[in-house]
C-alpha positions as CSV (number, residue, x, y, z in Angstrom):
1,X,-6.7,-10.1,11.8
2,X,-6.3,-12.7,9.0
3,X,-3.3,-13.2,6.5
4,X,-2.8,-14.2,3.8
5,X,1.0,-16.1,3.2
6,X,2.5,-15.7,-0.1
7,X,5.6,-15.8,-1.7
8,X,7.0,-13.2,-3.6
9,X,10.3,-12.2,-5.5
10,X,12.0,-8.8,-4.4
11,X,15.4,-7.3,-6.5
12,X,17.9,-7.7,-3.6
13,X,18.6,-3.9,-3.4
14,X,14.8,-3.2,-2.5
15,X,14.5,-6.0,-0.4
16,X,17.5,-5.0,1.8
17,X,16.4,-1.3,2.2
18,X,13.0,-2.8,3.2
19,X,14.3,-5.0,5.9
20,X,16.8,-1.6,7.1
21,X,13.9,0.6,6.5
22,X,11.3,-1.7,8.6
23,X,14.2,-1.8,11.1
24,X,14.8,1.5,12.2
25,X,11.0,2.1,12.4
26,X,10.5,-0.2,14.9
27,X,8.2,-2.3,12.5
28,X,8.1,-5.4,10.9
29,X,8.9,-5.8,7.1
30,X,5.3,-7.4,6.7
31,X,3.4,-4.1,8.2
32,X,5.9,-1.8,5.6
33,X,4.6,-4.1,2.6
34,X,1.1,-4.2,3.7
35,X,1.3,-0.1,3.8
36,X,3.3,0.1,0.2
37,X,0.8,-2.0,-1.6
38,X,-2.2,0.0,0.3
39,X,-0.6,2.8,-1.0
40,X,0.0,1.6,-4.7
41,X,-3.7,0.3,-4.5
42,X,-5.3,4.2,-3.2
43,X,-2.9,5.6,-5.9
44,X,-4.0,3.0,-8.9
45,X,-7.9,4.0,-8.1
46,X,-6.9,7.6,-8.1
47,X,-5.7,6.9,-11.7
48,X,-8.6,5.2,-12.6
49,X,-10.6,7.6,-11.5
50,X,-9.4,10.4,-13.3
51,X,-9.5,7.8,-17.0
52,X,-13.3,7.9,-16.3
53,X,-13.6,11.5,-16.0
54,X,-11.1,12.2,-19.3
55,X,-13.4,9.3,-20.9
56,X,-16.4,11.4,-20.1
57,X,-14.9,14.3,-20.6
58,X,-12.4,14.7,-22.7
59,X,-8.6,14.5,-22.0
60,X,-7.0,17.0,-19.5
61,X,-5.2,20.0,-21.1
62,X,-1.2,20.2,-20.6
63,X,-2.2,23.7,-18.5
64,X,-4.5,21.3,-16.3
65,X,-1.7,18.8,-15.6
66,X,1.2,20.8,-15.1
67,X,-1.4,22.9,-12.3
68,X,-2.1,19.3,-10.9
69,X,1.6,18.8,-10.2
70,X,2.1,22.2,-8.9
71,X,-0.2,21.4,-6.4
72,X,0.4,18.3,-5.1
73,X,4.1,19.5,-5.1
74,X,3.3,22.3,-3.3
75,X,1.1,19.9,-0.8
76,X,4.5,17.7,-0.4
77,X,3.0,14.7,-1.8
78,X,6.1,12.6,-3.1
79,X,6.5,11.5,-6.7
80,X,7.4,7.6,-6.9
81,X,8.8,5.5,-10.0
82,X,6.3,5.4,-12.8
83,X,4.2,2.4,-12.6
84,X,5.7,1.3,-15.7
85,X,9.3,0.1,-13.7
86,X,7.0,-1.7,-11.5
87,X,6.7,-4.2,-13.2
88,X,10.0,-5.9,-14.4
């Protein structure tokens, strides 16, 4: 499979859990990355996908959202940090 090599800046309390993390799974800190971003990339379409269908639409009502989250916490599906805190 191809790479691409790139260099990036981690705070270094994430990037020490990542190395402990990747550790104890038997994986590499590269295949943990990879699967984070894939992650955050599947989760930012999802999001997109639902500002088309409020665009179309209309925006979903507060009963609408807080069902959503019932839901998905009900499927087990793990909130993360707010995109927002991403970024800094």
């Amino acid at each position: 499979m191809a790479v691409k090599k790139r260099s990036v800046s981690f705070r270094p309390e994430i990037w020490a859990e990542v190395v402990q993390r990747a550790g104890e799974e038997g994986g590499q800190v590269s295949a943990l990355v990879n699967t984070a971003l894939a992650y955050y990339l599947n989760l930012r379409q999802g999001l997109d996908l639902v500002k088309e269908w409020e665009a179309e639409h209309g925006a979903l009502a507060a009963e609408e959202l807080a069902e959503a989250d019932r839901l998905l916490d009900e499927a087990g599906v793990v909130r993360g940090p707010q995109v927002a805190t991403w970024q800094d």
